[in-house]
C-alpha positions in Angstrom: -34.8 30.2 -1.5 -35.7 27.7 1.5 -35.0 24.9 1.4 -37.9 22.7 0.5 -38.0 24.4 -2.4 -34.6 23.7 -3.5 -35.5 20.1 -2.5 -38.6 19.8 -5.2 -36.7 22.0 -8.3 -34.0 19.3 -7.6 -36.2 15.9 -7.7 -37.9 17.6 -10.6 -34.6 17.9 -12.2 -34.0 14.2 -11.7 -37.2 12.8 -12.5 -36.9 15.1 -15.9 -33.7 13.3 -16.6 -34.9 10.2 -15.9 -37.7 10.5 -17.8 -35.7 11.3 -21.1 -32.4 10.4 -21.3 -32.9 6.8 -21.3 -34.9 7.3 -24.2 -32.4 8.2 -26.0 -31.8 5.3 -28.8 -28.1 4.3 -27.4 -28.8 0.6 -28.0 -29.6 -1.4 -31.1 -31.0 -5.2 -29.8 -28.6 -7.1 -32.7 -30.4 -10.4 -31.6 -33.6 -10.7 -29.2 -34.9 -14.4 -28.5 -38.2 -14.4 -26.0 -39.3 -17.3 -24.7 -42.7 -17.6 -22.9 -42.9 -20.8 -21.0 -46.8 -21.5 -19.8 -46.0 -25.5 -18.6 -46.7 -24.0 -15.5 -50.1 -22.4 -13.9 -47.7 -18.9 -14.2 -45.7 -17.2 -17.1 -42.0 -18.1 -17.2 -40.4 -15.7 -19.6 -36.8 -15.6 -20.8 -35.4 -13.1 -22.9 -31.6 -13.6 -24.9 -30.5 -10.5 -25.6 -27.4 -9.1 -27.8 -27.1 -5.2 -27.6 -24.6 -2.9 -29.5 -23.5 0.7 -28.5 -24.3 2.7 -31.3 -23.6 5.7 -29.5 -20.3 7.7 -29.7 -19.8 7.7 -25.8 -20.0 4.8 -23.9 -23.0 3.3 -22.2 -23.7 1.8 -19.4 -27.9 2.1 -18.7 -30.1 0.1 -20.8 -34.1 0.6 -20.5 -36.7 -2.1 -21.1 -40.8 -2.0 -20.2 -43.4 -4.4 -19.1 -47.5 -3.6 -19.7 -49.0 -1.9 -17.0 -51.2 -4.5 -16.4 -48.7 -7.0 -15.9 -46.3 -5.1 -13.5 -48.4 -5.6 -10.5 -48.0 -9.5 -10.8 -44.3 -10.1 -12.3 -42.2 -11.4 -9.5 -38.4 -12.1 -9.8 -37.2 -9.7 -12.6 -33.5 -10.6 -12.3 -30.8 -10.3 -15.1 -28.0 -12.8 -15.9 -24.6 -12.3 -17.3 -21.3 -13.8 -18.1 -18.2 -12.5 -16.4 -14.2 -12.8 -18.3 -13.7 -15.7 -16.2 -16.9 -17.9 -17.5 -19.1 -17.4 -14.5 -22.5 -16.4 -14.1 -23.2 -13.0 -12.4 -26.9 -11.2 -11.0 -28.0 -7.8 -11.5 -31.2 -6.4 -10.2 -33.3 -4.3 -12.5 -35.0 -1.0 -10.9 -38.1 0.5 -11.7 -37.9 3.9 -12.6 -40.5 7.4 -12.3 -41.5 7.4 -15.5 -45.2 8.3 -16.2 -46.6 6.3 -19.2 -50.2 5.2 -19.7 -49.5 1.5 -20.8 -45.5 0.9 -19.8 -44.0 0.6 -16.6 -39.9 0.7 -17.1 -37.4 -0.2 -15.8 -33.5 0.5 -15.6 -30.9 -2.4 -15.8 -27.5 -1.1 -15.0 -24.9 -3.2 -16.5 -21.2 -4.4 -14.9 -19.1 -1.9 -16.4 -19.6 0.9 -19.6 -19.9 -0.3 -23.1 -17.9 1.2 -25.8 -19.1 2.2 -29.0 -19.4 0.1 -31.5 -19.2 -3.1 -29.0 -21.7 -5.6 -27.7 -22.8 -6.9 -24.4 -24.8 -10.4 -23.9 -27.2 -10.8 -21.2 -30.6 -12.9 -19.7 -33.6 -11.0 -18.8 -36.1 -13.6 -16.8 -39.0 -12.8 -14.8 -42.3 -14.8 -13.6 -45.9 -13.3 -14.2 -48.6 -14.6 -12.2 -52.4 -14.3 -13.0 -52.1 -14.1 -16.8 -53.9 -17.7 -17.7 -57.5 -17.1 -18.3 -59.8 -20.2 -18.6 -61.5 -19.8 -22.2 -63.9 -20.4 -21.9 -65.0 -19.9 -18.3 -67.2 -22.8 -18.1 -67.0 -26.4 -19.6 -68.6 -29.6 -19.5 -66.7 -32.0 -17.0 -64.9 -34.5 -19.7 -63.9 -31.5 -22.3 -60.5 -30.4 -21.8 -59.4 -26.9 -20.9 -58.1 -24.0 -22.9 -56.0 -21.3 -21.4 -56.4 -17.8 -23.1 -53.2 -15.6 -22.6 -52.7 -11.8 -23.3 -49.5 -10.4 -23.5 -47.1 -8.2 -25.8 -45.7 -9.3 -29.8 -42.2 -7.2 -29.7 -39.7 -5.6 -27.7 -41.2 -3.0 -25.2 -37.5 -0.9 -25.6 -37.5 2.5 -27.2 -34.2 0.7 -29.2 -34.8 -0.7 -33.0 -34.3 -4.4 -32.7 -33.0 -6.2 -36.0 -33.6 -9.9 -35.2 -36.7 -11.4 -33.0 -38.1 -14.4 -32.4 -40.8 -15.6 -29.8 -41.0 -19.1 -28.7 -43.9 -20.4 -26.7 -42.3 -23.6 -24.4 -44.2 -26.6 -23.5 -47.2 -26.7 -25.7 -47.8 -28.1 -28.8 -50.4 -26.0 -30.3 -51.5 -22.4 -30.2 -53.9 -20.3 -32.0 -53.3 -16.7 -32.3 -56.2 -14.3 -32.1 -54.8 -11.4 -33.5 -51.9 -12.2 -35.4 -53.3 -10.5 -38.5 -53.8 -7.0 -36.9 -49.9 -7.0 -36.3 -48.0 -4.7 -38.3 -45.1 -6.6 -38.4 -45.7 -10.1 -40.3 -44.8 -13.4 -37.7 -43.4 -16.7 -39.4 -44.8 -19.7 -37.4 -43.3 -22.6 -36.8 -44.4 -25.5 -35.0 -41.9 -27.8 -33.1 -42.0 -31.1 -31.4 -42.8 -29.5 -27.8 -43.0 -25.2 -28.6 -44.4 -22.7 -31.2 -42.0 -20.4 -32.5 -42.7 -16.7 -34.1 -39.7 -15.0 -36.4 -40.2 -11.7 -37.2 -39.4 -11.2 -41.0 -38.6 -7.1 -40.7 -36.8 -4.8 -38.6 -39.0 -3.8 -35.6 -38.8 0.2 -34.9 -38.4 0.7 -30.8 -41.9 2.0 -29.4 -43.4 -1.0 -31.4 -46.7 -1.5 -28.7 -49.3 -4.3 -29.6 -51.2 -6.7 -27.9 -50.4 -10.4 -28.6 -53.4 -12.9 -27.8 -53.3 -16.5 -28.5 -55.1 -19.6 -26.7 -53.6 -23.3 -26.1 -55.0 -26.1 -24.6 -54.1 -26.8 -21.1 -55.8 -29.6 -18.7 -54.3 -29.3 -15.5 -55.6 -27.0 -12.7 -54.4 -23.6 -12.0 -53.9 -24.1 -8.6 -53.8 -20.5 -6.3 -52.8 -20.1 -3.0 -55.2 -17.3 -1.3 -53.2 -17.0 1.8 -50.4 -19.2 3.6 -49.4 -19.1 7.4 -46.1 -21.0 7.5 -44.8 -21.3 11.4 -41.6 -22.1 12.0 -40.8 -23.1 15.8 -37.4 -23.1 17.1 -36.1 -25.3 20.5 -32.7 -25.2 21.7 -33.6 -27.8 24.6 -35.0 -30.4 22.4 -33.3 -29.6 19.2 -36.5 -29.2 17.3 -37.3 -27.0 14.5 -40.8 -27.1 14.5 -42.9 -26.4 10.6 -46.5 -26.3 10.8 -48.3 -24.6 7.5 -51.8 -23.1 7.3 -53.1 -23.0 3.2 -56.3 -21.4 2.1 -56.5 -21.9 -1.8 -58.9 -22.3 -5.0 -58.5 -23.5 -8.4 -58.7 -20.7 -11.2 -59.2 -23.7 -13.9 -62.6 -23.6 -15.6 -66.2 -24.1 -14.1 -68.2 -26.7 -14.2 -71.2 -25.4 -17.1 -73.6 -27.7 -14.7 -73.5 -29.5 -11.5 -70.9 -31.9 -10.1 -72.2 -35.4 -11.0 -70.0 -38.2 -9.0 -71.1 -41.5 -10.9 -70.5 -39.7 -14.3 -67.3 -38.6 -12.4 -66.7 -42.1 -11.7 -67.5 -44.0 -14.2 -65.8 -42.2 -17.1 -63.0 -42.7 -15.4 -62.3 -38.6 -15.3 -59.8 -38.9 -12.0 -57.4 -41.1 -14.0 -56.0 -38.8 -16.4 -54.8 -35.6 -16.6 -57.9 -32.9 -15.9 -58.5 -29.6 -14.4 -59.9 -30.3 -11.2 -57.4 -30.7 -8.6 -57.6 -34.2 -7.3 -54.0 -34.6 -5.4 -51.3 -31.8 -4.0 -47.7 -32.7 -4.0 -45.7 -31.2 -1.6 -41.9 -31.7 -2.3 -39.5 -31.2 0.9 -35.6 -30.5 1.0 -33.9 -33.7 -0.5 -30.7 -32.3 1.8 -31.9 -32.6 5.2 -33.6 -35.5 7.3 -37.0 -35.0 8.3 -39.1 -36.7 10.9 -41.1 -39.3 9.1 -43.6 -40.0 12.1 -44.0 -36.3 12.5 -46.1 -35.6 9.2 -49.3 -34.4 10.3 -52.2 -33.7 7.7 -55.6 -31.9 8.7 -58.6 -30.5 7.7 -61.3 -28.8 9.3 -63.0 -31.8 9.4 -60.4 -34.0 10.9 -57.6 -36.2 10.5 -57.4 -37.5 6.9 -55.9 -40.8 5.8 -55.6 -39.9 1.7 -52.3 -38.7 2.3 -49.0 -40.5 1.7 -45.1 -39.6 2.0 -43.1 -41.2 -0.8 -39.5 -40.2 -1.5 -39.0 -36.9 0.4 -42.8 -35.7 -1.2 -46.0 -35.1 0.7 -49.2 -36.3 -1.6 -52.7 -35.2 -0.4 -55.6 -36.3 -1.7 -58.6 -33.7 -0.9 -61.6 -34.9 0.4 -63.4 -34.0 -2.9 -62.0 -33.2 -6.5 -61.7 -29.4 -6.8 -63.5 -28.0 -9.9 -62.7 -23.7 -11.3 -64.0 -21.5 -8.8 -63.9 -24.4 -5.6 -62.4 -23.8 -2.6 -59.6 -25.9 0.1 -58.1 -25.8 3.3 -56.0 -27.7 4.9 -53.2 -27.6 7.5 -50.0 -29.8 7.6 -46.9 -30.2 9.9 -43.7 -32.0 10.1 -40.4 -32.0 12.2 -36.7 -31.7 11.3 -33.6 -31.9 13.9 -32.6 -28.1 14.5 -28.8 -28.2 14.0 -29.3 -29.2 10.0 -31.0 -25.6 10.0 -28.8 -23.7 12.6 -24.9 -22.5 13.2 -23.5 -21.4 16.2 -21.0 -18.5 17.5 -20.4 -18.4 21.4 -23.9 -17.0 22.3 -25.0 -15.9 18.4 -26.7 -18.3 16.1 -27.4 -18.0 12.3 -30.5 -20.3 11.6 -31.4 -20.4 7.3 -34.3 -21.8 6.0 -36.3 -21.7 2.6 -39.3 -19.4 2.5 -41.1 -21.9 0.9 -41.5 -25.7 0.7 -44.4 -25.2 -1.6 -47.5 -27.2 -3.9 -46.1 -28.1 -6.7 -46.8 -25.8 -9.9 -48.8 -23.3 -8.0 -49.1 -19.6 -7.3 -48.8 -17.4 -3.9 -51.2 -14.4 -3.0 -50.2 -13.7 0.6 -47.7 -15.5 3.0 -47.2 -15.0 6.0 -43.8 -16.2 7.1 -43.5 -16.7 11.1 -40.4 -17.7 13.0 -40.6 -18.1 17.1 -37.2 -18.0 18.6 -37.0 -19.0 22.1 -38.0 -16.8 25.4 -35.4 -14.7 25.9 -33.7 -14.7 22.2 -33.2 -11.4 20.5 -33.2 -10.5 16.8 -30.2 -9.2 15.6 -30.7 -9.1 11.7 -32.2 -10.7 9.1 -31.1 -11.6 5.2 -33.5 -12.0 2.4 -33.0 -12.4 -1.6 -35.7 -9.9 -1.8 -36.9 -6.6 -0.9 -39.8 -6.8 1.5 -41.4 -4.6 4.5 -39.6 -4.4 8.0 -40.6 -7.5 9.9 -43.5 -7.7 12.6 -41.7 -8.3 16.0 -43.8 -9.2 19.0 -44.0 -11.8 21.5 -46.5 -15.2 21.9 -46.6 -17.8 25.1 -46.5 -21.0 24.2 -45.8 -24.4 26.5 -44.0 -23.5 30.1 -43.4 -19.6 29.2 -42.6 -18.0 32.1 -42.1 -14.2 31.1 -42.4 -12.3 27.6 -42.6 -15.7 25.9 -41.2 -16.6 22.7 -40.1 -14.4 20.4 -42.2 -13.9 17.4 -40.8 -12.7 14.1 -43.3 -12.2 11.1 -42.3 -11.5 7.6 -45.3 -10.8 5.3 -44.8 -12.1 1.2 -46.9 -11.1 -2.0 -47.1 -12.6 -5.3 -44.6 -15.9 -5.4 -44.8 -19.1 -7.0 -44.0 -22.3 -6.3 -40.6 -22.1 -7.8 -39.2 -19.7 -5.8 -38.8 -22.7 -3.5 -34.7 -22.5 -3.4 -34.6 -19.5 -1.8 -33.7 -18.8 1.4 -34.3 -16.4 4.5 -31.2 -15.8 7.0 -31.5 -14.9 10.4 -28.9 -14.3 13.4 -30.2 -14.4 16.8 -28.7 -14.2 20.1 -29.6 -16.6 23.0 -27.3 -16.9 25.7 -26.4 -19.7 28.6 -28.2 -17.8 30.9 -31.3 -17.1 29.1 -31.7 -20.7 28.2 -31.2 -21.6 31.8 -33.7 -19.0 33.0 -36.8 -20.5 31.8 -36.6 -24.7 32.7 -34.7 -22.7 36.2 -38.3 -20.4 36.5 -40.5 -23.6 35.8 -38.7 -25.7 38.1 -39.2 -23.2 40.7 -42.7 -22.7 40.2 -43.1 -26.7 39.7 -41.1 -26.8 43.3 -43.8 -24.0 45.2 -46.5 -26.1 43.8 -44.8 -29.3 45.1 -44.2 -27.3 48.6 -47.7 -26.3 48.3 -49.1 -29.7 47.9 -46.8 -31.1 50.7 -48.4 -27.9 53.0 -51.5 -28.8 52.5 -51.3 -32.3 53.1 -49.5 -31.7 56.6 -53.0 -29.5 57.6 -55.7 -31.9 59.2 -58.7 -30.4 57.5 -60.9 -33.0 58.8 -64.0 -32.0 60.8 -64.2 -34.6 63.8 -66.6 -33.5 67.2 -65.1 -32.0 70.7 -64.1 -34.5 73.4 -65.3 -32.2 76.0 -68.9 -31.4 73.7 -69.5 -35.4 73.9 -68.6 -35.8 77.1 -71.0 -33.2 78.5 -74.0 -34.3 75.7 -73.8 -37.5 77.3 -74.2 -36.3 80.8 -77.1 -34.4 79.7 -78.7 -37.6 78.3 -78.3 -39.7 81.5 -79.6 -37.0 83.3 -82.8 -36.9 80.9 -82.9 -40.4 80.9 -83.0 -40.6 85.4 -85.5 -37.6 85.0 -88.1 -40.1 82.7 -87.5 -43.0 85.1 -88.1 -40.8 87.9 -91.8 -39.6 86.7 -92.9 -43.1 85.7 
């Protein structure tokens, strides 16, 4: 048998395995609370979970699913636990090969086995982005919004679960669209700041359903097409350098007519809470000092003076209130002193920085994340809290470059929200004495040929004056002319 062919019977093997013994109903969820938070323009969901092995071996591999639909766009699917000594510990859930038409799964490996018969607590939390849907699309101006948002009534495990609730945080009212069609009855409950759903029966693992409600929401959902965030490091001045690039449109509702500015005005709309955006906050890290008269705001139009910096926040006010479906662009800048960012090891250095500084309450298509380390640095690893691509390396000359110019180090992001904020990106660099010395050496090199140049030139009598001897011998012609005319007359 070649070898190749041992190679597919064996991942057809594993992916057979995978596919079905997780399946196996190992679990029972004793006690399943799900909280969908929608303060925010994404989906925040939590979910408390109590499992117990009612298997007669122990267990270790639990098995939970999210819609197909939503996959693409959840972001952050991390799960929390409680060690023996009180402390809070990560563990990384992993999608697995399993072909289903409506469920992608995944596999959450827990700490240690589980005996029979025993339980094990844990906190299953991800983010969803592009779930709010305007409903409807279009409004008048004054109404206020309401968000339409689809996702799942019960557990997607394949394990019964014996007690559920859903809680939706940070509204007051909802209206469920299909709460009837569910085969498993809901109390509601309404609370001071949430709406909360108990199921009254057991609920069989496999249990699919859609779950659609609407709630009213009048703030914009702000949506950040594309980011360029630039991060320029100097040794000589002790600079770290930010400059940001943001492309982004508001997926609130649409205008059901024209933008009118006096009815705009006068009714006061820009006042009170709405969903056009009509200002940008942009916090900054409370822990380190920044460079107050290096805030720089810009459009493509210009300089703009609606912008103030107030207690470690950046407030824009756009040119024009952006309505559903408008779009903005703008680019900003600021300074911090490079050894708050940076740590050094005889010639290595570990600079860490957030990957974000981030609008508030707002969503991330595409970033690109760029950090230029001096001429003559070289990248020797890189940390992130997330899987991403291999970097971009390459090279870009900038002020008094001399050779390959700085080096440039791109990382490229997808799908994050404003919230992931906190985190940070690590890298170690090397940059030695010499190389340091080698470029302001080159320039003042160059700088001193251009002097030498200049003093070369000068020395050089470039004037044009006429010939002594020419003049001389001209003017003997002329007297000659001139005794030749007196001569005649």
């Amino acid at each position: 048998m070649k070898l190749t062919q041992f190679v597919n019977i064996w991942l057809l093997f594993v992916t057979t395995v995978l596919a079905v013994q997780p399946f196996k109903k190992v679990w029972e969820n004793t006690q399943y609370s799900r909280v969908i938070d929608v303060g925010k323009s994404f989906v925040k969901e939590r979910h408390d979970i109590q499992v117990t092995n009612i298997d007669s071996e122990p267990a270790i591999q639990y098995l939970f699913g999210l819609p197909k639909h939503m996959s693409p766009d959840a972001t952050l699917v991390v799960a929390i636990y409680a060690t023996k000594d009180g402390k809070r510990a990560l563990l990384k859930p992993q999608k697995i090969p399993v072909q289903d038409e409506d469920l992608t799964y995944f596999d959450l490996k827990f700490p240690y086995p589980i005996a029979p018969g025993s339980t094990f607590e844990f906190i299953l939390s991800f983010m969803i982005t592009n779930q709010m849907v305007p409903y409807p699309e279009h409004i008048p101006m004054e109404k206020t919004q309401v968000i339409k948002l689809n996702t799942y009534a019960y557990p997607l495990t394949s394990y019964d679960t014996i007690s559920y609730s859903l809680d939706i945080a940070n509204t007051k009212s909802v209206t469920e669209l299909n709460l009837d069609d569910l085969p498993i009855l809901f109390e509601k409950v309404e609370n001071e700041r949430s709406v909360s759903f108990v199921a009254s029966d057991l609920i069989e693992g496999n249990t699919v359903y859609d779950f659609t409600f609407t709630y009213p929401r009048n703030l914009p959902l702000t949506y950040i097409n594309y980011l360029q965030r630039d991060l320029w490091v100097s040794h000589w001045s002790n600079t770290l350098q930010l400059e940001e690039y943001y492309e982004l449109t508001n997926h609130g509702a649409k205008l059901d007519k024209g933008f009118s500015r006096s009815k705009y005005m006068t009714e006061s709309i820009a006042n009170k809470p709405h969903h056009a955006i009509t200002a940008l906050r942009i916090p900054f890290d409370h822990s380190k000092a920044l460079q107050y008269d290096s805030i720089y705001y810009v459009d493509k139009v210009g300089n703009v003076s609606t912008s103030q910096y107030y207690e470690n926040e950046l407030i824009i006010r756009p040119r024009f209130p952006i309505f559903g479906g408008w779009n903005y662009n703008f680019t900003i800048g600021w300074d911090y002193k490079l050894d708050q960012f940076v740590k050094q090891q005889d010639d290595e250095y570990i600079i860490t920085t957030k990957i974000l500084d981030g609008i508030q309450d707002s969503t991330y298509d595409k970033v690109n994340f760029t950090i230029y380390l001096p001429e003559g640095a070289e990248l020797l690893d890189y940390a992130l809290p997330f899987a991403v691509a291999e970097p971009t390396i390459t090279n870009q000359y900038s002020y008094l470059d001399v050779e390959s110019g700085h080096l440039k180090v791109t990382f490229e992001f997808e799908n994050l929200v404003d919230e992931m904020k906190n985190l940070s990106i690590v890298i170690r660099y090397k940059y030695t004495t010499y190389a340091m010395l080698h470029k302001p050496l080159h320039a003042a090199f160059y700088i001193f040929l251009a002097l030498m140049g200049l003093y070369v030139l000068k020395k050089i009598d470039l004037s044009i004056k006429p010939n002594e001897k020419s003049d001389k011998i001209e003017s003997e012609e002329v007297e000659i002319i001139d005794k030749d005319e007196k001569s005649e007359n």
